[in-house]
Structures are given as C-alpha cells and as structure tokens.
Backbone as CSV, one residue per row, in Angstrom:
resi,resn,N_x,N_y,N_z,CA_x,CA_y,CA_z,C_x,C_y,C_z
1,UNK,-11.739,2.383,17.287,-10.909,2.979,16.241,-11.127,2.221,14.930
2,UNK,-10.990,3.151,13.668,-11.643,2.399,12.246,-10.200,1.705,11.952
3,UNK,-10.326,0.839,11.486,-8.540,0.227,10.629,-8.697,0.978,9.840
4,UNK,-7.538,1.278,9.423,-6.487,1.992,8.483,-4.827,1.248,8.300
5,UNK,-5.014,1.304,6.374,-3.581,0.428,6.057,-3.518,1.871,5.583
6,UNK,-1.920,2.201,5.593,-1.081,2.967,4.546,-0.220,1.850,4.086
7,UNK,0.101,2.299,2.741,1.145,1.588,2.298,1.977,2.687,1.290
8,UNK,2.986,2.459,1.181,4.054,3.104,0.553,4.881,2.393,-0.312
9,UNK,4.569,2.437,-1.657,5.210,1.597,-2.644,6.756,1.875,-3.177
10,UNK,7.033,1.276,-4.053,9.033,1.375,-4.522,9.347,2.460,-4.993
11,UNK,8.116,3.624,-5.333,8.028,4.646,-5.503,7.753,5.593,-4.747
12,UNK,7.471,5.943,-3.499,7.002,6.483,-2.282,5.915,7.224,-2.626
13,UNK,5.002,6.341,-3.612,3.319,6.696,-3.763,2.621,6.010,-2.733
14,UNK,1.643,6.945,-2.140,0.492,6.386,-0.634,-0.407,6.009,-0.800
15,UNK,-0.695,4.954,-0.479,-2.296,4.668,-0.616,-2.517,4.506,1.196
16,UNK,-3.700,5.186,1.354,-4.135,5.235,3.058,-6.012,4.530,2.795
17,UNK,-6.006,3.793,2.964,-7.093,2.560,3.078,-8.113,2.510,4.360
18,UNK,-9.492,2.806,3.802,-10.404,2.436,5.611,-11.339,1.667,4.992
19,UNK,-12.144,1.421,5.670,-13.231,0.587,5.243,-14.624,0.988,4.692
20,UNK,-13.682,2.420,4.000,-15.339,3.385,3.388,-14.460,3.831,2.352
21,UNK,-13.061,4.369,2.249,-12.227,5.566,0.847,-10.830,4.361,0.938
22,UNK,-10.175,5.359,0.105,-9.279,5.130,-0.314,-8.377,6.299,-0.853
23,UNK,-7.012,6.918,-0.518,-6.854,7.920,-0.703,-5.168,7.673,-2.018
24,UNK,-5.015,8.004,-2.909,-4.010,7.751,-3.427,-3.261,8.972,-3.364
25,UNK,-2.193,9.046,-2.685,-0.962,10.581,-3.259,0.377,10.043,-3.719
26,UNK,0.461,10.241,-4.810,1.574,9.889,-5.662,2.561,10.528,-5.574
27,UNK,3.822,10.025,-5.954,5.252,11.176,-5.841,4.841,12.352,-6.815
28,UNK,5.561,13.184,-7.151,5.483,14.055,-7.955,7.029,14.570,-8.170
29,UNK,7.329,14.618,-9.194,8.415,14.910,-10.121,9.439,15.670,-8.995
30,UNK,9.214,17.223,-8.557,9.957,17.756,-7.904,10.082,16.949,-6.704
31,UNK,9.338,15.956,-5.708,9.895,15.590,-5.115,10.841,14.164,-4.743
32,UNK,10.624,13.482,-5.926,11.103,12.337,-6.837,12.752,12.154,-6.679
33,UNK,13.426,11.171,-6.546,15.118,11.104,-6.662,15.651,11.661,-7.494
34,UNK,14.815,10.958,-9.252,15.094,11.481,-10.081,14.881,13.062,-10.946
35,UNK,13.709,12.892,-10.153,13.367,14.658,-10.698,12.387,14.611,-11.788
36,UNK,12.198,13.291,-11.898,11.381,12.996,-13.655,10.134,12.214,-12.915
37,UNK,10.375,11.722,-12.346,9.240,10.250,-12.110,7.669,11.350,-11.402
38,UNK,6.633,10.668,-11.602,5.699,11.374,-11.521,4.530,9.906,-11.392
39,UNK,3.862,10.151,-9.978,3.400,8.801,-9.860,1.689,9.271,-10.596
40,UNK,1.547,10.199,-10.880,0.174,10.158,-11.413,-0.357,11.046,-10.457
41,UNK,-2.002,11.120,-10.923,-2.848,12.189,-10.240,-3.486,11.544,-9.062
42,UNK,-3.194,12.611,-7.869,-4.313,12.139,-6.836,-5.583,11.164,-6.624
43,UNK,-5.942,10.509,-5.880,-7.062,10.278,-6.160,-7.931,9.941,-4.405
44,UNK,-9.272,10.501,-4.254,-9.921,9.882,-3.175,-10.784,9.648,-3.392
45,UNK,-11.540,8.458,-2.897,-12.928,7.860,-3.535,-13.385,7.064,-2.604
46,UNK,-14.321,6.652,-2.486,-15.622,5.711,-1.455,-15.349,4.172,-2.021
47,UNK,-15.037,3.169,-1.065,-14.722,2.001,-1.726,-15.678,1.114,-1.261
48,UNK,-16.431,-0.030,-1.865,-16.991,-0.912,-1.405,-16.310,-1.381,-0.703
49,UNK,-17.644,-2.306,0.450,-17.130,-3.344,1.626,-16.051,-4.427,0.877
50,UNK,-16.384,-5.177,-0.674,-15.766,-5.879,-0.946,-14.497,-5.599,-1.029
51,UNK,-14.356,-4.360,-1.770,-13.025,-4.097,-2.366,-12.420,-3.671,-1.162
52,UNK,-12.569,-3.008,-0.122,-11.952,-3.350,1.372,-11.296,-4.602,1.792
53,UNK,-12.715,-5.604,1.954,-12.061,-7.132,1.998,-10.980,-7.436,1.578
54,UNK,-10.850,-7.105,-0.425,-9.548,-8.194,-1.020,-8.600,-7.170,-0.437
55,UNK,-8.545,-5.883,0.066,-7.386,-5.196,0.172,-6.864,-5.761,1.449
56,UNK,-7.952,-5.685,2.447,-7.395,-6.361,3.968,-7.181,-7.654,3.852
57,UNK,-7.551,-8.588,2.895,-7.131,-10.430,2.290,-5.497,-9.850,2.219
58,UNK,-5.259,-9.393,1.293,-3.865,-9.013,0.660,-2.803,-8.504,1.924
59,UNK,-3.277,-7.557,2.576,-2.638,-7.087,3.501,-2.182,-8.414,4.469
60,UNK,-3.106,-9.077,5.032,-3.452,-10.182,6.094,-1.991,-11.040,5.393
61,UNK,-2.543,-11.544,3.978,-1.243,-12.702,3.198,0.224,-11.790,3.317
62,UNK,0.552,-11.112,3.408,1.317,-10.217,3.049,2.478,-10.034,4.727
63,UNK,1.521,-9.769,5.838,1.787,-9.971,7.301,2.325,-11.492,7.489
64,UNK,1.530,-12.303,7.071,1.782,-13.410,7.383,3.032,-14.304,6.739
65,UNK,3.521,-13.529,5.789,4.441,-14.049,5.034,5.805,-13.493,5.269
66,UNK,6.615,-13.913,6.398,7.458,-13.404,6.995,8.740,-13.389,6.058
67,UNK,9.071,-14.371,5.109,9.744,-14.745,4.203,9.887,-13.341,3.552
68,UNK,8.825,-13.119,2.897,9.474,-11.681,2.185,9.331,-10.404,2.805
69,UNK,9.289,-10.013,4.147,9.580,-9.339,4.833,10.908,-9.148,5.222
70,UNK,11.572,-7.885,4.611,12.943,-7.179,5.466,13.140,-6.049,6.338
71,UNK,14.232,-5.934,7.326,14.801,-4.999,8.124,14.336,-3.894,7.528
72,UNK,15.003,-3.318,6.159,15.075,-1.500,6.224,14.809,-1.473,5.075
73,UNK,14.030,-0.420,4.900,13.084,0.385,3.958,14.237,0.609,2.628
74,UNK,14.100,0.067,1.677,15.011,0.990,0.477,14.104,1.009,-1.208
75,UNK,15.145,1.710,-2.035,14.123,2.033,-3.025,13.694,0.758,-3.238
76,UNK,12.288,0.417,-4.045,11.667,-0.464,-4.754,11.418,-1.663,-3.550
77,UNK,11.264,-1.381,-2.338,10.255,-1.901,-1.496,9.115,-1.259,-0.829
78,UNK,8.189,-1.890,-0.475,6.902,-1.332,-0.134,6.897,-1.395,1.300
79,UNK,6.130,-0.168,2.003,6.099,-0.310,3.504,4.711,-0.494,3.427
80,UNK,4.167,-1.255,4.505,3.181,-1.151,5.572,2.946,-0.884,6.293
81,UNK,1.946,-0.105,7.284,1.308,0.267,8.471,-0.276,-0.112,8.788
82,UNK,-0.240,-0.988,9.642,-1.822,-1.457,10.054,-2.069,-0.503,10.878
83,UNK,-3.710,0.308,11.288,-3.883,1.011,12.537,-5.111,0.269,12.660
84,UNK,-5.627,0.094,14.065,-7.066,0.276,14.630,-7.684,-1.421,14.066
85,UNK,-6.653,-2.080,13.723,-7.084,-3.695,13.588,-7.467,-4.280,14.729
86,UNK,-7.905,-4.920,14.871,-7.904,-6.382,15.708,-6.965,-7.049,16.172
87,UNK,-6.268,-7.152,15.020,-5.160,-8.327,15.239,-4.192,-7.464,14.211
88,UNK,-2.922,-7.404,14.156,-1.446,-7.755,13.110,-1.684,-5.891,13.510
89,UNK,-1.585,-5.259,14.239,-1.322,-3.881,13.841,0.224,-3.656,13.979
90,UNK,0.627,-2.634,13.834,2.087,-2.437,13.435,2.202,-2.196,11.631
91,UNK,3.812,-2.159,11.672,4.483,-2.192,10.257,5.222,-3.136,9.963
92,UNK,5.470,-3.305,8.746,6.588,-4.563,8.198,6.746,-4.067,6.733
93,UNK,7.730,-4.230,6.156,8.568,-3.973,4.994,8.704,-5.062,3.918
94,UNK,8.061,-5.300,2.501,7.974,-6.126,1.777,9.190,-5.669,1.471
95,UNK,10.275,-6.798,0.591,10.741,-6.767,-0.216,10.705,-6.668,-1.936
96,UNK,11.383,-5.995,-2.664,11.298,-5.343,-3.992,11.081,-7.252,-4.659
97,UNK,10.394,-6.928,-5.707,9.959,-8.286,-6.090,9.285,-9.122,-5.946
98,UNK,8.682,-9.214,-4.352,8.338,-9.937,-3.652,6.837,-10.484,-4.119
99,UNK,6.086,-11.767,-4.509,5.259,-11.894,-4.086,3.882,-11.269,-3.943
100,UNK,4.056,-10.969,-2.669,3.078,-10.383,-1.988,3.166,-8.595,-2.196
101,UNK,4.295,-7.856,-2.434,4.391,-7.080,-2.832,3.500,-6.740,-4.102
102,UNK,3.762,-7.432,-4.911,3.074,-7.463,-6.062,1.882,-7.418,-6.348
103,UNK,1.076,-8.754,-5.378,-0.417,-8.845,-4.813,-1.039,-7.948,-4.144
104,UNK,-0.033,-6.991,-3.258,-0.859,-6.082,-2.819,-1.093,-4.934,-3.511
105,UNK,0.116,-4.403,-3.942,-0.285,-3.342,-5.310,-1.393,-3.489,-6.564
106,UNK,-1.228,-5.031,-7.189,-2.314,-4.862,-8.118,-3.836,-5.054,-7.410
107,UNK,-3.758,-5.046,-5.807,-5.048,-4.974,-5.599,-6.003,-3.154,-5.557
108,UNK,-4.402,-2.807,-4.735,-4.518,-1.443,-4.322,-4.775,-0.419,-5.665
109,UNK,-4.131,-0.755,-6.944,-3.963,0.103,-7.908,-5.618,-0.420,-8.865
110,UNK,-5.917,-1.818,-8.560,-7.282,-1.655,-9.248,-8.696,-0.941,-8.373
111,UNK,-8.198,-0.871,-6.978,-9.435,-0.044,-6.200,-9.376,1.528,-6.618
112,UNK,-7.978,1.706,-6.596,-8.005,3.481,-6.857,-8.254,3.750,-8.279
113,UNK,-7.750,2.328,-9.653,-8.114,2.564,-11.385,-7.194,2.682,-11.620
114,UNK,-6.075,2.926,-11.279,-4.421,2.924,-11.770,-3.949,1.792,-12.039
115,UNK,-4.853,0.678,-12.337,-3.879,-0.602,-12.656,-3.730,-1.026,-14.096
C-alpha cells in the first residue's frame, strides 16, 4: 500500500499527499460556517521525491510531538491521517497555534503554491 497523509486544516481545507501528487480541496464559501470564507482554488499536481520527504519530515515531527496534540477536533485545529506507512499510521489532532501545526502547513501550502 502507497502512504498517504490527509490533513485538514483550521479551515477544513484538504490536502491528501502520496509520494507522486498532491491534491488540495479547499472550503468553499457555501460550505464554510461563515458563508464568506473561501479557501481558494483546487489544486492537483505531481510532487517531487523531495518535496514528499519535507512533507513526511513535518508529518513524522508533528506525530512525535505529543505535547501539542489534543482529544477533539475544533475550529482552528488541524487533523491528521497517516495511511499505508511503515510506522505512526493512524490520526492525531494538532492544536490551533501549535508549533508543528504551523510547520506542517507552511510546508504543505509551499508544495501545492498557496504559501
């Protein structure tokens, strides 16, 4: 089985991650809390081996950092889902602010160009 990260940011925009694309689907207005927010345009694209790497680096620091990991999903935290790893598969829940939260988005948002 290929790994695959999804992640789901404070905005419930997706990024679904393998070790060839990268798929971005953003909220969109009508389905948004507010009704306004609009995470941007789609995007799927072919990613280098590297830019895989820092994403699975980020992911890896991110698992391992139990500290900013919480119980339950709410606005302005990020979820995770590992599939088809080796090692750390499952989910875990960054906290809003966090760190590693942070690290993993500006990795994720410079592979897809949204950063």
């Amino acid at each position: 089985m290929t790994t695959e990260y999804r992640y789901g940011d404070g905005s419930a925009n997706l990024y679904v991650v393998t070790p060839t694309t990268i798929e971005y689907d953003p909220m969109k207005p009508k389905y948004s809390s507010s009704g306004i927010y609009d995470g941007g345009e789609p995007v799927k694209k072919t990613i280098t081996p590297e830019e895989f790497a820092e994403i699975t680096i980020q992911i890896e620091k991110a698992f391992a950092n139990k500290s900013e990991h919480i119980q339950n999903r709410e606005k302005g935290t990020g979820s995770v889902s590992v599939f088809g790893a080796t090692q750390n598969n499952g989910s875990f829940i960054l906290a809003r602010g966090s760190k590693a939260k942070r690290e993993l988005e500006a990795a994720l948002k410079k592979v897809v160009g949204n950063d």
